[in-house]
PDB file of N, CA, C and O in Angstrom:
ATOM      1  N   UNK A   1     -25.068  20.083   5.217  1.00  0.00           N
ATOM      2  CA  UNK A   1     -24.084  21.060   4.818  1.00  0.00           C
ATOM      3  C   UNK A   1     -23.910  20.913   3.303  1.00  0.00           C
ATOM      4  O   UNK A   1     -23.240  20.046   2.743  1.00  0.00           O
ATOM      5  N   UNK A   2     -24.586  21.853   2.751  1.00  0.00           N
ATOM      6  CA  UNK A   2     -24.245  21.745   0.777  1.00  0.00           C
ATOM      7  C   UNK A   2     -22.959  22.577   0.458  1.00  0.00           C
ATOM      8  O   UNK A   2     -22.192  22.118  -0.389  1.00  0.00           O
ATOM      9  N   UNK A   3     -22.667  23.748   1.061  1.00  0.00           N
ATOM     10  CA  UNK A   3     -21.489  24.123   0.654  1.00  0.00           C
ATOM     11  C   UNK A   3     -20.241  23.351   0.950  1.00  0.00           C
ATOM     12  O   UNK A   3     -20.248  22.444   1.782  1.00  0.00           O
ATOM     13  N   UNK A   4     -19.000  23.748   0.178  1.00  0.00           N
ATOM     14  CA  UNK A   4     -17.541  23.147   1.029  1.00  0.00           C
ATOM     15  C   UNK A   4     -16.970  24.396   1.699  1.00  0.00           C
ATOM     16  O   UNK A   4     -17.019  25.604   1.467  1.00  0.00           O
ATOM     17  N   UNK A   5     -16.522  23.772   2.435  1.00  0.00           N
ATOM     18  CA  UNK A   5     -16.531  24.570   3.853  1.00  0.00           C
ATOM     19  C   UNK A   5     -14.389  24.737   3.141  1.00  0.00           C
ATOM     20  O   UNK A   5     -13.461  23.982   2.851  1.00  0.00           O
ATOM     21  N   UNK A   6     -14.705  26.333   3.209  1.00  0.00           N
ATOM     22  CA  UNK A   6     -13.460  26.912   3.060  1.00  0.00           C
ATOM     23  C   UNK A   6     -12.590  26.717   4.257  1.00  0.00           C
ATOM     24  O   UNK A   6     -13.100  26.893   5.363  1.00  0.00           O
ATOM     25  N   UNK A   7     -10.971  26.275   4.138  1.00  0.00           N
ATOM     26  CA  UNK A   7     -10.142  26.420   5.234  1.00  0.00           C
ATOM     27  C   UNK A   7      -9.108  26.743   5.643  1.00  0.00           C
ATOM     28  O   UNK A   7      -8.380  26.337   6.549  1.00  0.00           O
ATOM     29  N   UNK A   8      -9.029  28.020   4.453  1.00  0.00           N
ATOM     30  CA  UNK A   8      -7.897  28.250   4.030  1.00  0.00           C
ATOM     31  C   UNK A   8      -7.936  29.749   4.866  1.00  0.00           C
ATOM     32  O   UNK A   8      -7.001  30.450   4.480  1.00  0.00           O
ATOM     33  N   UNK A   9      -8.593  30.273   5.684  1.00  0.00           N
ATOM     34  CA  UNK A   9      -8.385  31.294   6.889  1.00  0.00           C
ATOM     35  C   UNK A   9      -7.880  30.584   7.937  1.00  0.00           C
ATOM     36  O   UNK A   9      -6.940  31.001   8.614  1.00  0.00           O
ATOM     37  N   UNK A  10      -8.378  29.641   8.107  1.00  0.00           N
ATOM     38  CA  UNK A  10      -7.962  28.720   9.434  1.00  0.00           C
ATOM     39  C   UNK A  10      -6.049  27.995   8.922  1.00  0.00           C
ATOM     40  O   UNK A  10      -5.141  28.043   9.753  1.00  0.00           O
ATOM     41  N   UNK A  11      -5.793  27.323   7.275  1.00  0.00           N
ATOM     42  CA  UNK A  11      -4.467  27.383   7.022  1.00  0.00           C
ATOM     43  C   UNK A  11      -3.809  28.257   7.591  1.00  0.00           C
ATOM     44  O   UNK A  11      -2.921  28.054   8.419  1.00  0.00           O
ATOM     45  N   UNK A  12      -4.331  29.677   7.048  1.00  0.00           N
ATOM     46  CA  UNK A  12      -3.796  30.938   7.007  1.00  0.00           C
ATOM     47  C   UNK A  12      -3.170  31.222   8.548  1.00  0.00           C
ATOM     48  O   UNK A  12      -2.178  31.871   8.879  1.00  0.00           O
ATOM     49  N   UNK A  13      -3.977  30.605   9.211  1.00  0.00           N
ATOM     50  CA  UNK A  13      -3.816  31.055  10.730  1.00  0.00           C
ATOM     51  C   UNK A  13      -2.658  29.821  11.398  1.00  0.00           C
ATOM     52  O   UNK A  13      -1.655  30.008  12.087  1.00  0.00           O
ATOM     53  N   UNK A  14      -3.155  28.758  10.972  1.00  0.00           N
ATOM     54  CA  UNK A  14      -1.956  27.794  11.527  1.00  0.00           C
ATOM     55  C   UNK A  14      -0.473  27.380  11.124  1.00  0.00           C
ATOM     56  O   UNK A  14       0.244  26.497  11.595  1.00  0.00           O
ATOM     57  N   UNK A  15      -0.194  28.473   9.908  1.00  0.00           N
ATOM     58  CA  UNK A  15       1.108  28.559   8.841  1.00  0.00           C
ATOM     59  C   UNK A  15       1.573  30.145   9.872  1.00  0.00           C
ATOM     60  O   UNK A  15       2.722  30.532   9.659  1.00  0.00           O
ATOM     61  N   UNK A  16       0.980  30.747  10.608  1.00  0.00           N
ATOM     62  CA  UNK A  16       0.978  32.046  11.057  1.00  0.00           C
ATOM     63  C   UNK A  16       1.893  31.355  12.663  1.00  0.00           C
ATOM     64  O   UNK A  16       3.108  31.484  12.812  1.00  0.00           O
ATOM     65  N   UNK A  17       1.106  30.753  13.546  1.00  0.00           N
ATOM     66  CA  UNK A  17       1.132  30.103  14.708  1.00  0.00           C
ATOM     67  C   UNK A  17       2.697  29.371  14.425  1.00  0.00           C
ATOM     68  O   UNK A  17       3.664  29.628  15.142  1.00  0.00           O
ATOM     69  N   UNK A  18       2.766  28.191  12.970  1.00  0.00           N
ATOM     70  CA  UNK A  18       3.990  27.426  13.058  1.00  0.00           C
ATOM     71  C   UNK A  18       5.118  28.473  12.933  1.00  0.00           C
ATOM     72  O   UNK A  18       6.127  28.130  13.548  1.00  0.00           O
ATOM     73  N   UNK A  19       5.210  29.656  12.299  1.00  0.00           N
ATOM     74  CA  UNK A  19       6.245  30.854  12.270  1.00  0.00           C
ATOM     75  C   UNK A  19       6.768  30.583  13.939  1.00  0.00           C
ATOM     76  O   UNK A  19       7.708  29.945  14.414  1.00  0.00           O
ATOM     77  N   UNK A  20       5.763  31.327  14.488  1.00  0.00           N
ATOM     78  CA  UNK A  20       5.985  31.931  15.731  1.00  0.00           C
ATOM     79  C   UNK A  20       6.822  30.704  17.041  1.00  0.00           C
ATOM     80  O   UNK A  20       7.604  30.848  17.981  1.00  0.00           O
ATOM     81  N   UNK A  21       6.078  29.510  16.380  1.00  0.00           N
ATOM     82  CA  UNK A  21       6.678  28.555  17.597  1.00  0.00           C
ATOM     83  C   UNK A  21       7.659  27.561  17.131  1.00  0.00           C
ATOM     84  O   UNK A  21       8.218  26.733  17.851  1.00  0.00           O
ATOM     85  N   UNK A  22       7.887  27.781  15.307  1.00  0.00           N
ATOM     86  CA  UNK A  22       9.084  27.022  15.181  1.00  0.00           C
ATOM     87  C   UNK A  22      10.621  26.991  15.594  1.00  0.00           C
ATOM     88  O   UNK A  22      11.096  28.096  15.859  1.00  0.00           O
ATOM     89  N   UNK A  23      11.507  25.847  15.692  1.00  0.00           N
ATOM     90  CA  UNK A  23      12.191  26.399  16.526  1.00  0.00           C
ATOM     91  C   UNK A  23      13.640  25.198  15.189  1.00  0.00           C
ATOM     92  O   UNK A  23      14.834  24.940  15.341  1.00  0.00           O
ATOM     93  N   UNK A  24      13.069  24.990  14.549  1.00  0.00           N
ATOM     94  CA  UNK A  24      13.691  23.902  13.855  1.00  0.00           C
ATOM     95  C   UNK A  24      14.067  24.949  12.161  1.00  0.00           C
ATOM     96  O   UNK A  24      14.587  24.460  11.158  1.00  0.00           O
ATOM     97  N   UNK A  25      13.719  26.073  12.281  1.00  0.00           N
ATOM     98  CA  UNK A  25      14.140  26.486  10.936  1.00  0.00           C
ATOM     99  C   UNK A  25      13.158  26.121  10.025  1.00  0.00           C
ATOM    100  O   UNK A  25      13.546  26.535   8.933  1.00  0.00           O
ATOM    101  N   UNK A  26      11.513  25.261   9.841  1.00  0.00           N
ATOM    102  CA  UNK A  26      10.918  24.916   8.971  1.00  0.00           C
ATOM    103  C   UNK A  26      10.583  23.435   8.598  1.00  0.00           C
ATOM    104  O   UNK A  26       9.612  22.886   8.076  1.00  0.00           O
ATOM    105  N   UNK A  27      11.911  22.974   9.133  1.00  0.00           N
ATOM    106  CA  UNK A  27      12.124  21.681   8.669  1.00  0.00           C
ATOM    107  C   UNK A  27      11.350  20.458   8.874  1.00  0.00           C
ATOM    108  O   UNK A  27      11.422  19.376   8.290  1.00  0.00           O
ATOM    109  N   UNK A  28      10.277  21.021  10.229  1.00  0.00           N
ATOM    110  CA  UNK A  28       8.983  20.348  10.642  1.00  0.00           C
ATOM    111  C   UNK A  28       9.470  19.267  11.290  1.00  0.00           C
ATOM    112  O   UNK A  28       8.889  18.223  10.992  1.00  0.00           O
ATOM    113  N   UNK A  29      10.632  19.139  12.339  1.00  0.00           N
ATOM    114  CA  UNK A  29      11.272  18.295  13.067  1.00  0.00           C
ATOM    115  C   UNK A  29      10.679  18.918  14.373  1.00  0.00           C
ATOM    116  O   UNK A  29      10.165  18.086  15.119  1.00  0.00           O
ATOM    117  N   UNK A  30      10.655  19.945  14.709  1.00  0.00           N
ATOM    118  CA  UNK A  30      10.493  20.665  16.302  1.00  0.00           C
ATOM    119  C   UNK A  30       8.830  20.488  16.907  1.00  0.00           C
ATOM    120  O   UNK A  30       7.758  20.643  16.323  1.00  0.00           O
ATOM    121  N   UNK A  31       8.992  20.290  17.631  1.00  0.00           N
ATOM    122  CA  UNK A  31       7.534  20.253  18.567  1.00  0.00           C
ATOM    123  C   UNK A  31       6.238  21.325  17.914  1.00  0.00           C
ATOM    124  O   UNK A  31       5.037  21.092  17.773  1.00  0.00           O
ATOM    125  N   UNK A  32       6.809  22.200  17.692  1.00  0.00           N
ATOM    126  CA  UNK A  32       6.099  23.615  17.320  1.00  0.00           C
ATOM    127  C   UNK A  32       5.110  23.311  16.147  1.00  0.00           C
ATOM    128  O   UNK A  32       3.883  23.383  16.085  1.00  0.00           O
ATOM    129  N   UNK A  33       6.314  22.853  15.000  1.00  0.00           N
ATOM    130  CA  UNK A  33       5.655  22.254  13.783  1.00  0.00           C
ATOM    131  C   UNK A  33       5.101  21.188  13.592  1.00  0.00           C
ATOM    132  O   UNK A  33       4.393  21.128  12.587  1.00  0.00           O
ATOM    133  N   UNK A  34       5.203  20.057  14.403  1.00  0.00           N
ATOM    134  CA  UNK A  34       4.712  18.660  14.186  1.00  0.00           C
ATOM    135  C   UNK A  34       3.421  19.148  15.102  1.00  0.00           C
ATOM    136  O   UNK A  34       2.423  18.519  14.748  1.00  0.00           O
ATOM    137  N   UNK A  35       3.156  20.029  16.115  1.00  0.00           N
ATOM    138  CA  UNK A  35       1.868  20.520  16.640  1.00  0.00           C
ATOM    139  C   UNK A  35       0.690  20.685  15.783  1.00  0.00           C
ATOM    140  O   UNK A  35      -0.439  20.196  15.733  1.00  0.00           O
ATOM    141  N   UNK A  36       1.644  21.909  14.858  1.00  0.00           N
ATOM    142  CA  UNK A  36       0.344  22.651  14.413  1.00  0.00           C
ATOM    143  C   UNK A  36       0.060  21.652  13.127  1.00  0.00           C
ATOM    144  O   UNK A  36      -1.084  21.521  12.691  1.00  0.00           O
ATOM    145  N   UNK A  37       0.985  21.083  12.658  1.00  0.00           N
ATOM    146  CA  UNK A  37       0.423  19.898  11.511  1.00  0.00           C
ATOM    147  C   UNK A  37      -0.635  18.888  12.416  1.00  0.00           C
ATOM    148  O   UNK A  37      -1.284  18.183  11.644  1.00  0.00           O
ATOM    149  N   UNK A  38      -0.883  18.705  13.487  1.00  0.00           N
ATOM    150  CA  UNK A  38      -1.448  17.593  13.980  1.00  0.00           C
ATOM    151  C   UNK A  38      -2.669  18.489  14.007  1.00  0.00           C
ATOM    152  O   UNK A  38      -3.710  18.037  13.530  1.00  0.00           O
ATOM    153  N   UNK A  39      -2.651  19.739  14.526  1.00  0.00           N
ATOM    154  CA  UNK A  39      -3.937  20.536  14.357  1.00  0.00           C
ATOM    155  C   UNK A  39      -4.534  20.569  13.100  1.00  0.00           C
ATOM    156  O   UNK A  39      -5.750  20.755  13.063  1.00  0.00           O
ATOM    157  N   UNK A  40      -3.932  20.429  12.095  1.00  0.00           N
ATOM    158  CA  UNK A  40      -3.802  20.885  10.661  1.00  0.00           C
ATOM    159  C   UNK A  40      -4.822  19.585  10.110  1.00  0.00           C
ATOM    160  O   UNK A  40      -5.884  19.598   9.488  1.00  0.00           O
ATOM    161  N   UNK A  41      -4.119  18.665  10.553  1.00  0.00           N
ATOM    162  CA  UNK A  41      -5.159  17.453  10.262  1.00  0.00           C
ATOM    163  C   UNK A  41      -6.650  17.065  10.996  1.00  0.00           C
ATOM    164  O   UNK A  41      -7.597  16.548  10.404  1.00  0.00           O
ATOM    165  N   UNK A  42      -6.610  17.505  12.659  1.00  0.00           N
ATOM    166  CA  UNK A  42      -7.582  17.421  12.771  1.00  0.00           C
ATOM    167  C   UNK A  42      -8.577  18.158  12.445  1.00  0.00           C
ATOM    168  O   UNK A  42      -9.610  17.490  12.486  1.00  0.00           O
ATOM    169  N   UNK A  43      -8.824  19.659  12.015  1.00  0.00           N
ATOM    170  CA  UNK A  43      -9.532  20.508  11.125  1.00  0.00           C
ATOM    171  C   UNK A  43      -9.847  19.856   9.905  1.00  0.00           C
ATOM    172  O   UNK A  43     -11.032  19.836   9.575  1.00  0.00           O
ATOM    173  N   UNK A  44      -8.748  19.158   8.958  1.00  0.00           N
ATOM    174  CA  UNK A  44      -9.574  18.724   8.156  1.00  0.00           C
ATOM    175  C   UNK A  44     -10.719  17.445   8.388  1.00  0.00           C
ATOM    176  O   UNK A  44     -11.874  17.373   7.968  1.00  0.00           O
ATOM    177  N   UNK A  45      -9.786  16.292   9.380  1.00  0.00           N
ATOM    178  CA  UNK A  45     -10.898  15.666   9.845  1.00  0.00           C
ATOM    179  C   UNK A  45     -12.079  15.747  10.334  1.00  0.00           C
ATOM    180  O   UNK A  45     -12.935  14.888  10.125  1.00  0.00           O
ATOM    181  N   UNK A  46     -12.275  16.859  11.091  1.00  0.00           N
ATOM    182  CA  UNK A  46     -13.405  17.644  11.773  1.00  0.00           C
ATOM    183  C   UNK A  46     -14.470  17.843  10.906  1.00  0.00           C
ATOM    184  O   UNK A  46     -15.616  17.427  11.073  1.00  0.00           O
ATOM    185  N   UNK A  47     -13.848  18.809   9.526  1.00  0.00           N
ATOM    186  CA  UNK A  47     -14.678  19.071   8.553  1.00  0.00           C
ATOM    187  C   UNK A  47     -15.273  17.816   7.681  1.00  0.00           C
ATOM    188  O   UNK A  47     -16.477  17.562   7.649  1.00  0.00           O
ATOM    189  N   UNK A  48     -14.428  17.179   7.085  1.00  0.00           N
ATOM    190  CA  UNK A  48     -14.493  15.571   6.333  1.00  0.00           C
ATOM    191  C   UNK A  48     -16.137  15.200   7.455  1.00  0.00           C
ATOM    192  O   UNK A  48     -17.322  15.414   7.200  1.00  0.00           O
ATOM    193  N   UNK A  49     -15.525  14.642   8.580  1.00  0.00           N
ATOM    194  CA  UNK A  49     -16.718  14.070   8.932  1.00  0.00           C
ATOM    195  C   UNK A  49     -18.052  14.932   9.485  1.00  0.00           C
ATOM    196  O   UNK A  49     -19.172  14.619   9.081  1.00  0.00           O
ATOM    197  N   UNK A  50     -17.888  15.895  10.312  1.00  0.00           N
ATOM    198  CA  UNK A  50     -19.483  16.622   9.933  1.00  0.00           C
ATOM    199  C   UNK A  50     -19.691  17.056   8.660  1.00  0.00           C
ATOM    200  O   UNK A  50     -20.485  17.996   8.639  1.00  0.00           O
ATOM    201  N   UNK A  51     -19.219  16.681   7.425  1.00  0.00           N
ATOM    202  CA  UNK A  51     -19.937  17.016   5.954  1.00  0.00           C
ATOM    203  C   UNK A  51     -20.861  15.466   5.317  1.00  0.00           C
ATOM    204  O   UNK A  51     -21.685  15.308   4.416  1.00  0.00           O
ATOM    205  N   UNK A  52     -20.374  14.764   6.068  1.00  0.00           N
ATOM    206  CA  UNK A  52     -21.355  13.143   5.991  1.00  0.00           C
ATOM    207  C   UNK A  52     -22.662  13.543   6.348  1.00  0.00           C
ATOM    208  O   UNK A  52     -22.991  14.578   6.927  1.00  0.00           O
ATOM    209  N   UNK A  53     -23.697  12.198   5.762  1.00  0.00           N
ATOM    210  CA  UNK A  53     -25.015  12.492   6.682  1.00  0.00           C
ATOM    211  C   UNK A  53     -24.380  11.524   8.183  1.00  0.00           C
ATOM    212  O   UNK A  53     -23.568  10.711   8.626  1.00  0.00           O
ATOM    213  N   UNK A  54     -25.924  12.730   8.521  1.00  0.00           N
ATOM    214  CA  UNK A  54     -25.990  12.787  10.158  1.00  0.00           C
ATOM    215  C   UNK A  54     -26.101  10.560  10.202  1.00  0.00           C
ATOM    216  O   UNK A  54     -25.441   9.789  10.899  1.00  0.00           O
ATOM    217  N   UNK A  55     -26.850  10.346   9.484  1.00  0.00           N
ATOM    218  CA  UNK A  55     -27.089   8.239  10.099  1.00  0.00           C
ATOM    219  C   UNK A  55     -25.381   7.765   9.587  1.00  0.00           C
ATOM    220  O   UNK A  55     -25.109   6.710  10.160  1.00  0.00           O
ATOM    221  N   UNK A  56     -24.201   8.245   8.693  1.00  0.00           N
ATOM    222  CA  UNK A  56     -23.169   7.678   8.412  1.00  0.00           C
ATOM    223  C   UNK A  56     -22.539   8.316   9.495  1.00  0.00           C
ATOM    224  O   UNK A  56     -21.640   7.613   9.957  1.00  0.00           O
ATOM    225  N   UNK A  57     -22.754   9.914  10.344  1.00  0.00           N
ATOM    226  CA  UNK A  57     -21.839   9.865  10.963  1.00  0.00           C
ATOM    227  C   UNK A  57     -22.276   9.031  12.448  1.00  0.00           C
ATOM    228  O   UNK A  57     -21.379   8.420  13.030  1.00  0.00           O
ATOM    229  N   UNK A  58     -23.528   9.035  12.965  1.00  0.00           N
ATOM    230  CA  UNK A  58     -24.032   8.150  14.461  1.00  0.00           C
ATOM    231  C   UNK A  58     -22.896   6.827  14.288  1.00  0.00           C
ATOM    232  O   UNK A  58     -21.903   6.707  15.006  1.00  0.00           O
ATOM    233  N   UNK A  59     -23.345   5.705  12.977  1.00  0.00           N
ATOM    234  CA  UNK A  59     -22.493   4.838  12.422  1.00  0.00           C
ATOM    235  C   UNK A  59     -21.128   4.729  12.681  1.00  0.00           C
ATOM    236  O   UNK A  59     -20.648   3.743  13.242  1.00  0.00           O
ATOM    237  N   UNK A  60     -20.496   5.659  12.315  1.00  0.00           N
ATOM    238  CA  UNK A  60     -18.893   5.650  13.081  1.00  0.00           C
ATOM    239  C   UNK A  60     -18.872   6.058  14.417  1.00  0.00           C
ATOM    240  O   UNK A  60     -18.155   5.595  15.303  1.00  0.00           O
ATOM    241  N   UNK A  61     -19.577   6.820  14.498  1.00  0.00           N
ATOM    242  CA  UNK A  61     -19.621   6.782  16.206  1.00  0.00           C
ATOM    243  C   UNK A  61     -19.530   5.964  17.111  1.00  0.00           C
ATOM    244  O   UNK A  61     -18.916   6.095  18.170  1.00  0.00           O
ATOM    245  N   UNK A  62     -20.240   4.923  16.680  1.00  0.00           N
ATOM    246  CA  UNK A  62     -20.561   3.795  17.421  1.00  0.00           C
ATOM    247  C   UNK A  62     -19.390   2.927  16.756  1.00  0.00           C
ATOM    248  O   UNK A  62     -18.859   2.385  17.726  1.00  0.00           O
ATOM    249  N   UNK A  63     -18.703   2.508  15.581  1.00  0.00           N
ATOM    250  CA  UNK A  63     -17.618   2.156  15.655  1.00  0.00           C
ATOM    251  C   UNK A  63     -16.486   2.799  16.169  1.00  0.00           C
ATOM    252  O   UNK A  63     -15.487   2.082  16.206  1.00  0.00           O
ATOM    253  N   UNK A  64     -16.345   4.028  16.604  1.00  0.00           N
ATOM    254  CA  UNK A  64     -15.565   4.130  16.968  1.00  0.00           C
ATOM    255  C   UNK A  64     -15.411   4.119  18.967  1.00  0.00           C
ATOM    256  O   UNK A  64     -14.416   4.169  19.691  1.00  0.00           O
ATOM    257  N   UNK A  65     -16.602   4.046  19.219  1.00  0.00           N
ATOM    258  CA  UNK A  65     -16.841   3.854  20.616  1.00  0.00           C
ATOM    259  C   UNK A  65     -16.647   2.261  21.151  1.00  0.00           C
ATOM    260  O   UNK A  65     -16.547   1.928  22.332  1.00  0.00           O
ATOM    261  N   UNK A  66     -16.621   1.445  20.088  1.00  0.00           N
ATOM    262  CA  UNK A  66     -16.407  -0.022  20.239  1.00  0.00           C
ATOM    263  C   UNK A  66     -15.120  -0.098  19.838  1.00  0.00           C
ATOM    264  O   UNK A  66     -14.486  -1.015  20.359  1.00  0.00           O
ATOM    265  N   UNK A  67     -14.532   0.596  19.057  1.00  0.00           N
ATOM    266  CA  UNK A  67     -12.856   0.084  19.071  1.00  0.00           C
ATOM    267  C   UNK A  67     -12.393   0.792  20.280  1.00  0.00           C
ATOM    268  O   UNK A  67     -11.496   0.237  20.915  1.00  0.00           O
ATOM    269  N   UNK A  68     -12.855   1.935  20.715  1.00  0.00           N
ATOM    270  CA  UNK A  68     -12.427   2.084  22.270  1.00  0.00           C
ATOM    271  C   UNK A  68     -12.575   1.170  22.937  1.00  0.00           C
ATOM    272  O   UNK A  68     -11.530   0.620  23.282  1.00  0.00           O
ATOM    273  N   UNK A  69     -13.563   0.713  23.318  1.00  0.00           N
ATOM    274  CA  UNK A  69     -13.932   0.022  24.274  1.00  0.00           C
ATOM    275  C   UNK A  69     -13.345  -1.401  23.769  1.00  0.00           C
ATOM    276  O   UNK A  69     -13.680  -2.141  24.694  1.00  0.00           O
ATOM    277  N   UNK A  70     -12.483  -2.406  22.583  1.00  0.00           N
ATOM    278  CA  UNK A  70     -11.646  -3.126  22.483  1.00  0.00           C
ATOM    279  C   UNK A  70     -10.588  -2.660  22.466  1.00  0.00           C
ATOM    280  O   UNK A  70      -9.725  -3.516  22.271  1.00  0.00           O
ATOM    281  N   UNK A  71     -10.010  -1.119  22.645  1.00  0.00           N
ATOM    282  CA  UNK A  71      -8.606  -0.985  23.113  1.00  0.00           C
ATOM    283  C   UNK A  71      -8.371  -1.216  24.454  1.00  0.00           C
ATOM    284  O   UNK A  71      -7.500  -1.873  25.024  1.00  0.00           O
ATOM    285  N   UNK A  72      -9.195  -0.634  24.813  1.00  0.00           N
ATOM    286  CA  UNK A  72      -9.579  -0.730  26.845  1.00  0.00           C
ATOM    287  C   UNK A  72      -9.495  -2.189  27.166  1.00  0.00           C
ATOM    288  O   UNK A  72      -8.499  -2.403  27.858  1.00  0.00           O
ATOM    289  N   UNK A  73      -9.921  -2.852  27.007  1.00  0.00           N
ATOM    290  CA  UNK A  73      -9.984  -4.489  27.121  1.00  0.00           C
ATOM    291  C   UNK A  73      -8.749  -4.893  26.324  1.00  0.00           C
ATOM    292  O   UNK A  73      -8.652  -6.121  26.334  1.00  0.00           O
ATOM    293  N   UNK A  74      -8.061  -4.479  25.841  1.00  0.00           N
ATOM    294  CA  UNK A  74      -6.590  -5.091  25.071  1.00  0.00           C
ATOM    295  C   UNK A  74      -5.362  -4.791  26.324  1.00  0.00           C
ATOM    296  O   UNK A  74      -4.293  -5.342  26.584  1.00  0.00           O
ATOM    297  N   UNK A  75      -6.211  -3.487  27.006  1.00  0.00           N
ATOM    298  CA  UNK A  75      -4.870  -3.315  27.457  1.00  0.00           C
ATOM    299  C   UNK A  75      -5.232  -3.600  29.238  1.00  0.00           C
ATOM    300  O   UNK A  75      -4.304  -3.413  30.026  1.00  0.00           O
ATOM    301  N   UNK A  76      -6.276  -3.941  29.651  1.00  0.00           N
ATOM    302  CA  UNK A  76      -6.215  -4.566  30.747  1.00  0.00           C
ATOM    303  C   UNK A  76      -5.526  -5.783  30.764  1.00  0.00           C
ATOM    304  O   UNK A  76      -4.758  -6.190  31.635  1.00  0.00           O
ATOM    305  N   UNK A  77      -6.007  -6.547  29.304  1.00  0.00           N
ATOM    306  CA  UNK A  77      -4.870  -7.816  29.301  1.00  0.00           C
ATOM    307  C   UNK A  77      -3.631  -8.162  29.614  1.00  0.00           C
ATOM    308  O   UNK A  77      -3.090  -9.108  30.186  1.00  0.00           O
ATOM    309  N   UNK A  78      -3.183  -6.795  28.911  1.00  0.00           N
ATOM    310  CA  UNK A  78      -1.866  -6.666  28.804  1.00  0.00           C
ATOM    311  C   UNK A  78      -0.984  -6.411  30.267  1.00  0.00           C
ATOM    312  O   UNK A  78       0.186  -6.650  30.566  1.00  0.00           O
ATOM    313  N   UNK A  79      -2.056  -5.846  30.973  1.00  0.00           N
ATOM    314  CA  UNK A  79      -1.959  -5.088  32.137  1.00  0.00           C
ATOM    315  C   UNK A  79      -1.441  -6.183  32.727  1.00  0.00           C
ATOM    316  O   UNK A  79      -0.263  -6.361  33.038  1.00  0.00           O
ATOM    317  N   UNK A  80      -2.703  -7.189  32.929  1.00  0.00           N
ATOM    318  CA  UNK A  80      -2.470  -8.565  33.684  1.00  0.00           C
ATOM    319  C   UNK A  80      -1.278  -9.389  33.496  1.00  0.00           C
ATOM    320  O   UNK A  80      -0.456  -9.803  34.313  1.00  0.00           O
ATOM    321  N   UNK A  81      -1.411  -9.587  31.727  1.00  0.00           N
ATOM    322  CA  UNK A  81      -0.438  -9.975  31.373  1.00  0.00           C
ATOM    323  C   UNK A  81       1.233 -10.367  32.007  1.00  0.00           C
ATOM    324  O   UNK A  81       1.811 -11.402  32.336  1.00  0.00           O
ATOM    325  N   UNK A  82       1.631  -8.699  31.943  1.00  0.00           N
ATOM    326  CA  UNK A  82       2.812  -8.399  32.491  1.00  0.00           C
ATOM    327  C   UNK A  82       2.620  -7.948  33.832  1.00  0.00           C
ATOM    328  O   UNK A  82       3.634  -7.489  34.359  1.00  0.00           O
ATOM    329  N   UNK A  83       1.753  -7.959  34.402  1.00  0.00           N
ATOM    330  CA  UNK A  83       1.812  -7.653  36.065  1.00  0.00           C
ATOM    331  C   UNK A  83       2.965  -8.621  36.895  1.00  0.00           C
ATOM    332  O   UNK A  83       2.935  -9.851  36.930  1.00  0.00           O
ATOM    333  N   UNK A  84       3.697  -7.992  37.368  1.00  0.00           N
ATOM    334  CA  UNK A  84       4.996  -8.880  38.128  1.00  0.00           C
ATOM    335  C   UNK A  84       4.429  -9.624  39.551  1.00  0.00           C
ATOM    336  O   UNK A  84       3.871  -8.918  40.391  1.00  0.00           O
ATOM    337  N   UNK A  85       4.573 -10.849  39.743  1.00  0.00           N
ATOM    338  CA  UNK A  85       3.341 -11.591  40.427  1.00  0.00           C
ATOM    339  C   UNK A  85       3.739 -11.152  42.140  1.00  0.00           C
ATOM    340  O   UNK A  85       4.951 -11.164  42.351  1.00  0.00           O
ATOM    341  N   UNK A  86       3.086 -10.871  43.039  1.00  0.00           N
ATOM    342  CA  UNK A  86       4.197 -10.452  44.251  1.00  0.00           C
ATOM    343  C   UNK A  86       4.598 -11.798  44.934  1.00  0.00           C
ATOM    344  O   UNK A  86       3.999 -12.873  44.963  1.00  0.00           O
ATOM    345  N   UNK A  87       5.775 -11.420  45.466  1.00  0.00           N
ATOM    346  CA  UNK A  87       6.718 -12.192  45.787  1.00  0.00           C
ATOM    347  C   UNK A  87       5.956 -13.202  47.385  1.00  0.00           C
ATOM    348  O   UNK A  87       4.817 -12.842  47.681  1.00  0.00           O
ATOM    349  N   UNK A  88       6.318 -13.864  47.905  1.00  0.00           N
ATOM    350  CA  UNK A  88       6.140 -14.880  49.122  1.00  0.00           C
ATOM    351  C   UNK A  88       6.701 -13.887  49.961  1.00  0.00           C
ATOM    352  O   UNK A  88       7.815 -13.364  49.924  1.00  0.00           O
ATOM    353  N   UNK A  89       5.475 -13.669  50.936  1.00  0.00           N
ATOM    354  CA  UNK A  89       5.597 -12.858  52.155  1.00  0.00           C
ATOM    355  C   UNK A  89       6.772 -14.146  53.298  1.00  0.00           C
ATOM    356  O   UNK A  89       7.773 -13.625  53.789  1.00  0.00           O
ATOM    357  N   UNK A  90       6.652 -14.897  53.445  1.00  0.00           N
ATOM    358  CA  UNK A  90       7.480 -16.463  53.666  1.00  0.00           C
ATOM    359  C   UNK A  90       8.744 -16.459  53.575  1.00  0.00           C
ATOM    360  O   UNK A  90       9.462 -16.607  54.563  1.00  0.00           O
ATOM    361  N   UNK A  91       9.331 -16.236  52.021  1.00  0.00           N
ATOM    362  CA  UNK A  91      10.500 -16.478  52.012  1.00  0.00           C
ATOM    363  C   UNK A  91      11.331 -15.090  51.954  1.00  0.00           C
ATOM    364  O   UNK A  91      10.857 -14.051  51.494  1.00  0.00           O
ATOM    365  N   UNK A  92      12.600 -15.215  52.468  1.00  0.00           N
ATOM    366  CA  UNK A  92      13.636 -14.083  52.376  1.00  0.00           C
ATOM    367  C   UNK A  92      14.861 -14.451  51.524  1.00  0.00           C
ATOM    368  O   UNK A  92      15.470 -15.519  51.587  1.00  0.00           O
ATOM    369  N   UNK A  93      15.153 -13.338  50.664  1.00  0.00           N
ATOM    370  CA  UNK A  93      16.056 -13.404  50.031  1.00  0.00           C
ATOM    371  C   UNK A  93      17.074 -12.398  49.878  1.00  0.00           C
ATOM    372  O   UNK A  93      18.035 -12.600  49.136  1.00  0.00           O
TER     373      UNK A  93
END
């Protein structure tokens, strides 16, 4: 990709969308607006990384498929961790 990829139709469109579903007056407190900002960022992220070469982006790929796969394993721990142990079929209380 040699050009930069314009995104200011797609702004155009998600400053259009936050009108319609804000509910906070602007103030970017309401669901509506903290939405379309989260959209807002992933477009630029989207763009940012398919403008890399193709071997830097495989590269994060694969880091980022391994910090998955050490979140996944963080939270089975955790799982275990705090699992509440079951009680003695035996005793009554």
């Amino acid at each position: 990709m040699s050009q930069p990829v314009d995104l200011s139709p797609l702004q155009r469109e998600l400053d259009n969308l936050r009108l319609q579903l804000c509910h906070c007056n602007n103030a970017g407190t309401c669901l509506g607006c903290q939405g379309v900002e989260v959209l807002r960022q992933q477009a630029q992220m989207i763009v940012s990384a398919a403008s890399q070469p193709v071997l830097l982006q495989v590269a994060q790929e694969t880091q980022a498929k391994e910090l998955v796969k050490q979140v996944q394993d963080m939270q089975e721990r955790l799982l275990k961790y705090f699992q509440v142990p079951p009680e003695d079929e035996g005793t009554n209380h």
